[in-house]
N, C-alpha and C positions, 0 to 999 in steps of 0.2 A: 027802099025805105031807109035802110040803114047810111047811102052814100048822102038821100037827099039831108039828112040831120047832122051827118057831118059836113056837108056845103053850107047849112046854114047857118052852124058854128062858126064857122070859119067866118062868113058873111060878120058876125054878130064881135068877132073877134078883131075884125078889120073896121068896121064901122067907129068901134071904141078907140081905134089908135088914131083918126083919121079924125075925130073929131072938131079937132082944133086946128085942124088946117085951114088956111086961106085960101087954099085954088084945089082944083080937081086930080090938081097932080100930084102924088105920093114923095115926090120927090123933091117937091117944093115949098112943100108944107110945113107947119110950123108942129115941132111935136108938143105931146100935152107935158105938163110940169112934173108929173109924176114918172110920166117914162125919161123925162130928162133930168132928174136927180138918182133914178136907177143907176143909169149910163154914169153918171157923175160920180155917183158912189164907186160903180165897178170899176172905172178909170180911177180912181184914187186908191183903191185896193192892190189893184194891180200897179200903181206904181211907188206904192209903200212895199211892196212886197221886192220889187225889181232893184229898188233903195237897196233893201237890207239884203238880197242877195251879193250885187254890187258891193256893198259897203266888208261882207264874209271874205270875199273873192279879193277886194285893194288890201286889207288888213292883211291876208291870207301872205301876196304876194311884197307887202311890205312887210310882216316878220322876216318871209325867207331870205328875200333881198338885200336889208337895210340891218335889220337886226342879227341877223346870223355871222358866224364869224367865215368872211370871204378866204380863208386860207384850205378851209376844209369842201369849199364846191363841189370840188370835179376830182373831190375821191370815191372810191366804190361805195355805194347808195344814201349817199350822202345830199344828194341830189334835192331831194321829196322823202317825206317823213311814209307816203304810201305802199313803196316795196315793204319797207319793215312792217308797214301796219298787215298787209297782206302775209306778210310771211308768217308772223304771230298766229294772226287769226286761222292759218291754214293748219299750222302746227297742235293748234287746241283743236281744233275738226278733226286731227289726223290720229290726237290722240285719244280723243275719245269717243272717236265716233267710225271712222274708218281702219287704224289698227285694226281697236279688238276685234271686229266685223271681217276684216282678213286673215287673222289667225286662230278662227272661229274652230273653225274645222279641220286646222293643222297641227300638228304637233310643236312641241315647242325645239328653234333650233338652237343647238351648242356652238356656243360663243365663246366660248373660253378664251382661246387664243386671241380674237379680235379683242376679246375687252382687257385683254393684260396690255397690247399694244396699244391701247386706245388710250388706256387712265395712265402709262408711261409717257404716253404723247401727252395728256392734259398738265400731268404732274411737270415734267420740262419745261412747257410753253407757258403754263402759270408761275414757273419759278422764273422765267424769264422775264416776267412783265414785273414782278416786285424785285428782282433782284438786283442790284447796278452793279455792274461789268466792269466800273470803272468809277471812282469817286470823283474825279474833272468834272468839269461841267462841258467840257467842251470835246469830251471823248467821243469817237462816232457812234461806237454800238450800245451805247449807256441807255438802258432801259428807262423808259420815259420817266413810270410812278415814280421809280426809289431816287431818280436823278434829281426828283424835285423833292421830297418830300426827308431825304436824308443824306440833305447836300444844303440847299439855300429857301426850301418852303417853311413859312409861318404855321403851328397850328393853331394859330390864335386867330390869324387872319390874312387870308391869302388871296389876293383879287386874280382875276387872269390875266398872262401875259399874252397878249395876242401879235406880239411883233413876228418877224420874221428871222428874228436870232436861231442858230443854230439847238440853242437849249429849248428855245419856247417850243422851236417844231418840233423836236421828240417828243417832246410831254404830249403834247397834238395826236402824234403818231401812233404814242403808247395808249395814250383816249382810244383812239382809233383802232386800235387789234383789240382793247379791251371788249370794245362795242363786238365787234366779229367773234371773239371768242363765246358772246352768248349764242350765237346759231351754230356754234358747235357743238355747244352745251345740249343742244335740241337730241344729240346722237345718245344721251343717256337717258331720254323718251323710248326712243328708237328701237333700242336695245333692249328695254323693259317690254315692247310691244310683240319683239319677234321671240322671245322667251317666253311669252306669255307669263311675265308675273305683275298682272292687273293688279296685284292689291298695293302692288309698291306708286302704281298712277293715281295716288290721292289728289285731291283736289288743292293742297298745298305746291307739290311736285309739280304740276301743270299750271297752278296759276304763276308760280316764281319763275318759271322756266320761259312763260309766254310773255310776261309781261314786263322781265328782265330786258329783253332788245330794244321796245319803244322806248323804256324810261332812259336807257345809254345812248340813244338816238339823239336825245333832247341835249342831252348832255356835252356829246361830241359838235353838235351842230352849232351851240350857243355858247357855251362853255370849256374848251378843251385844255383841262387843266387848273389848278386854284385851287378855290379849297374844295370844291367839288369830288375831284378826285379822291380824296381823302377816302372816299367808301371805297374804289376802285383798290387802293393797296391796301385794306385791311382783307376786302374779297380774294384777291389774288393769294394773298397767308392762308386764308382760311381753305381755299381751293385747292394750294400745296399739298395740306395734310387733308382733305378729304380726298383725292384724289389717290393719295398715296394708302390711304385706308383700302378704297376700292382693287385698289392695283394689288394687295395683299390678300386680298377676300376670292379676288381670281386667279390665283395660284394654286389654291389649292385648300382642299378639308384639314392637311395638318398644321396649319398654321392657324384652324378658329382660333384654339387655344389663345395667342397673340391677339386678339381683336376684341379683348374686353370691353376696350375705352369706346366704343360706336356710342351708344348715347353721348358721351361727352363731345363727338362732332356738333348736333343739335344743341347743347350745352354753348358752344363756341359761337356758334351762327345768333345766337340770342345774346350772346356779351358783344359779338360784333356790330348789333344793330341800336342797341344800346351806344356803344362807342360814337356810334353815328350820331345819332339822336342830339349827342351833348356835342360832340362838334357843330354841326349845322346848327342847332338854333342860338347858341353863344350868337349869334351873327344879329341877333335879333334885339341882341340889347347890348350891341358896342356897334361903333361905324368903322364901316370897311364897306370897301368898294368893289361890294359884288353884290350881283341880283336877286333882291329878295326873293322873287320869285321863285329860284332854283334853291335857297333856303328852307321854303316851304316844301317846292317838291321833294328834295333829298330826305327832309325831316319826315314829310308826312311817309312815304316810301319806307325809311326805314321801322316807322310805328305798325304802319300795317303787317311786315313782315314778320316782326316780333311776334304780333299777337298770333300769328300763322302759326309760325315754329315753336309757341308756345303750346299754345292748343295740341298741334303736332307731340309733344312731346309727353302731356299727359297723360295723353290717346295711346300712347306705343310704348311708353317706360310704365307709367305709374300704373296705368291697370291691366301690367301684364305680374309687376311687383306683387299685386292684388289676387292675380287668379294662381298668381305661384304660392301665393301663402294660404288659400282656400285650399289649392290640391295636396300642401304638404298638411294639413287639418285633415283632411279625408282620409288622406292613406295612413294615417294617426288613430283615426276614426274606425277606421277597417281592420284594425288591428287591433282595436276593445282599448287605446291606450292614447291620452291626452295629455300633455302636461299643464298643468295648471299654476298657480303662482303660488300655493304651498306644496306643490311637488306633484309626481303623475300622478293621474288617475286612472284607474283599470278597474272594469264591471264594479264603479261606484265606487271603490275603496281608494282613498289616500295612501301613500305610500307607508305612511307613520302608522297607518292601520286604524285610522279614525273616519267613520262617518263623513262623507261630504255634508255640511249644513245650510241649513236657508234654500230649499228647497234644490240642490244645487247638483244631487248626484243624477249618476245616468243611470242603466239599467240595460240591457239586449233584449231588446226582443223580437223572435224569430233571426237571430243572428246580427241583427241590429243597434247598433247604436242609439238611445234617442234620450229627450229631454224627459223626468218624468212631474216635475214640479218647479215652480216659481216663487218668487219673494213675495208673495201673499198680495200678489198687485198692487204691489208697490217697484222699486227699479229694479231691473231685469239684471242678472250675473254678470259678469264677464265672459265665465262659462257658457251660459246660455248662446251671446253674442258671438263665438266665436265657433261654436256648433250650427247655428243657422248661417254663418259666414262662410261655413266647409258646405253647406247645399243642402242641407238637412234640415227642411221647413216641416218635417213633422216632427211634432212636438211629443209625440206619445199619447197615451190615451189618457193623463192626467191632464192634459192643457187642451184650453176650448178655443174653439175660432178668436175669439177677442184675443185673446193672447196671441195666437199668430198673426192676425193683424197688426199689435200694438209693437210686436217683434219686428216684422217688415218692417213699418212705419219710421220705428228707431233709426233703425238701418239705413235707411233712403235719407233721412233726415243728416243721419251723419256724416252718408256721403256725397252730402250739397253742401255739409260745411266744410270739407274736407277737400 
C-alpha cells in the first residue's frame, strides 16, 4: 500500500514537469517556465558567488604580488600572511586552553636559571635592534631602527625606501628580526604556563603577545621601514628596560627591594602608545608619501593598546593601592585606634579629650569596633566612610538597614566616579 502511494507520487510529480513538453521524450522536451527561471536563478546564484570568490582570490594574489614590497619574498615566512596567522592562533589555543590543561596536575617547574638567560638574551637582542653600532650609514653591522631613525629619518614625515641600497636593506632586515622577535616573545607565555602562574596570562598579556606578529607581518611585507617603524624603536627602548626589570626579578628575593619602579613599566608602555598615536596620524593632515592605510593601522593599533594597558593598570596598581589602605584601617580598627582629621580616635575619645560630635563616635562592642550613630540623615562622616571602607558594614545597633544601604550606595557611587 505504502510503495503503491509513493509510485503514484512520483507518477503525479512527473506528469507536472512533463507537461509542457512537445514529444513523448523527457529529453526533448520543452521544460515549463517555472522550472526554467528556478534553473536560471540557481545558475545566476552560483555564478555571482564563483564572481566574488574569484574576485577574493585575484585581489588576494594581486596585494601579495603587485603590492608588497618584492625585496622581502623569499625570506623566512614572509611568503603568505597564513604561517603567522596559524602560529598566533595556535599560540592563544596553547595558552589558554592547552597549557593550563597540561600543568593541571603537575607541579609548578623552577625556572630560574632559564629565565635569567632568557630575559639577558631579550635584553642584548633588544638593545641590538635600537642601538646603532655605528653612526655611517654605510656601516655593515648598523642596526637597521637606530640607523634610520638617528642618522637621516624625518619624524615628520618619512616614506619608505624600497631600493636596493645597502642602508634601505638593513632598515628591511631590522623590520625583519623585529617581526621574529615577536615569536620569541611567545617563550614569556611559555614560561608563565610551566610555572603555573595563570593569573599573570590576562587576557591583555595574551591578546598583545598574539596579535603583535600579524600586525609586524603587515608591516614587514608592505612597508619595511619609514615612518612605520617608528613604533618598532620606541618598543625595542621599552623592551631594554622591561626586560632588564625581569632579568633582575630572576636573580633573586634580595634584590625585591630594587624593583620599586614595576608599575612605572605599564606607566611607559601607555606614554609609548601615546608617542605612536601622535606620530602616525600627523600623517593624516600633511602629505607624505606613505599609505594611508598603514596610517590607520599603526594608529588604530596603538589606541587599542593603550586602552588595554590602561585598564591593565587600574586593575593591578590602583585597587591594590585601595585594599592596601582598607587593611591598614582595619588593623587600625583592631586596635580600638583611628586617626581621624582632628587627631586619633580611641573607644570614642579624641585625643584632646573631647567627645566625637555629630553622631560620629564609635563605641566596642563585644570587642568591636562599630559605627554607633549618623548625621541625623543627612551626609554621612568621613568617619563613617572610612570605617565601612575598612569592611565593617555593620553599623551597630543605632543604624538601620536604610543607613547601610544609603552607606554602600555612597560608596559604589564614588567609586564609578573615581
Amino acid at each position: 500500500m505504502v510503495d503503491r502511494i509513493k509510485r503514484e507520487h512520483r507518477r503525479k510529480e512527473y506528469d507536472a514537469a512533463t507537461q509542457y513538453c512537445t514529444c513523448g521524450q523527457i529529453s526533448r522536451c520543452k521544460p515549463s517556465p517555472e522550472l526554467l527561471a528556478q534553473g536560471t536563478d540557481k545558475l545566476l546564484q552560483k555564478s555571482k558567488m564563483a564572481h566574488l570568490v574569484s574576485s577574493i582570490i585575484d585581489g588576494y594574489h594581486d596585494l601579495m604580488e603587485n603590492k608588497s614590497d618584492p625585496r622581502v619574498n623569499d625570506w623566512f615566512l614572509m611568503a603568505s600572511p597564513f604561517p603567522t596567522m596559524f602560529l598566533c592562533l595556535g599560540y592563544v589555543y596553547f595558552s589558554k586552553v592547552v597549557g593550563p590543561k597540561l600543568m593541571e596536575h603537575r607541579k609548578p617547574m623552577d625556572l630560574r636559571y632559564v629565565l635569567i638567560i632568557y630575559n639577558l638574551v631579550q635584553v642584548i637582542f633588544s638593545a641590538w635592534l635600537f642601538y646603532e653600532v655605528s653612526s655611517s650609514r654605510s656601516a655593515p653591522y648598523t642596526s637597521c631602527l637606530c640607523s634610520g631613525w638617528m642618522t637621516h629619518y624625518s619624524y615628520r614625515c618619512q616614506p619608505v625606501d624600497y631600493s636596493f641600497s645597502p642602508t634601505a636593506l638593513r632598515m628591511a632586515k631590522g623590520c625583519w628580526w623585529y617581526y621574529i622577535s615577536k615569536f620569541i616573545e611567545f617563550l614569556d607565555t611559555i614560561f608563565f604556563v610551566l610555572r603555573k602562574k595563570n593569573d599573570h596570562l590576562s587576557n591583555l598579556h595574551v591578546i598583545h603577545h598574539g596579535v603583535m606578529p600579524m600586525s609586524v607581518w603587515f608591516g614587514v611585507k608592505f612597508t619595511p621601514g619609514g615612518h612605520s617603524s617608528f613604533f618598532g624603536l620606541l618598543n625595542t627602548f621599552v623592551h631594554v628596560i622591561m626586560y632588564s626589570y625581569y632579568l633582575l626579578a630572576a636573580l633573586g628575593p634580595q634584590l625585591q627591594k630594587y624593583l620599586w619602579w614595576k608599575k612605572y613599566l605599564t606607566v611607559l608602555q601607555m606614554v609609548q602608545f601615546v608617542l605612536v598615536m601622535v606620530h602616525a596620524f600627523q600623517l593624516l593632515f600633511i602629505d607624505c608619501n606613505y599609505p594611508r592605510a598603514f596610517v590607520w593601522w599603526i594608529g588604530m593599533h596603538a589606541i587599542m593598546f593603550y586602552f588595554l594597558f590602561s585598564d591593565f593598570y587600574k586593575q593591578a596598581y590602583k585597587k591594590k593601592a585601595l585594599a592596601a589602605e582598607r587593611k591598614r584601617l582595619a588593623d587600625q580598627l583592631a586596635n580600638g585606634k583611628v586617626n581621624s582629621s582632628s587627631g586619633p580616635v580611641t573607644n570614642g575619645y579624641l585625643s584632646n579629650g573631647h567627645h566625637l560630635k555629630n553622631g560620629d563616635a564609635t563605641y566596642h562592642q563585644a570587642g568591636k569596633p562599630t559605627i554607633a550613630s549618623f548625621l541625623n540623615g543627612s551626609a554621612l562622616s568621613q568617619r563613617t566612610v572610612e570605617l565601612v571602607r575598612a569592611g565593617y558594614s555593620s553599623l551597630g545597633s543605632a543604624a538601620t538597614l536604610r543607613h547601610q544601604s544609603r552607606v554602600h550606595s555612597l560608596l559604589a557611587e564614588e567609586d564609578r566616579q573615581s
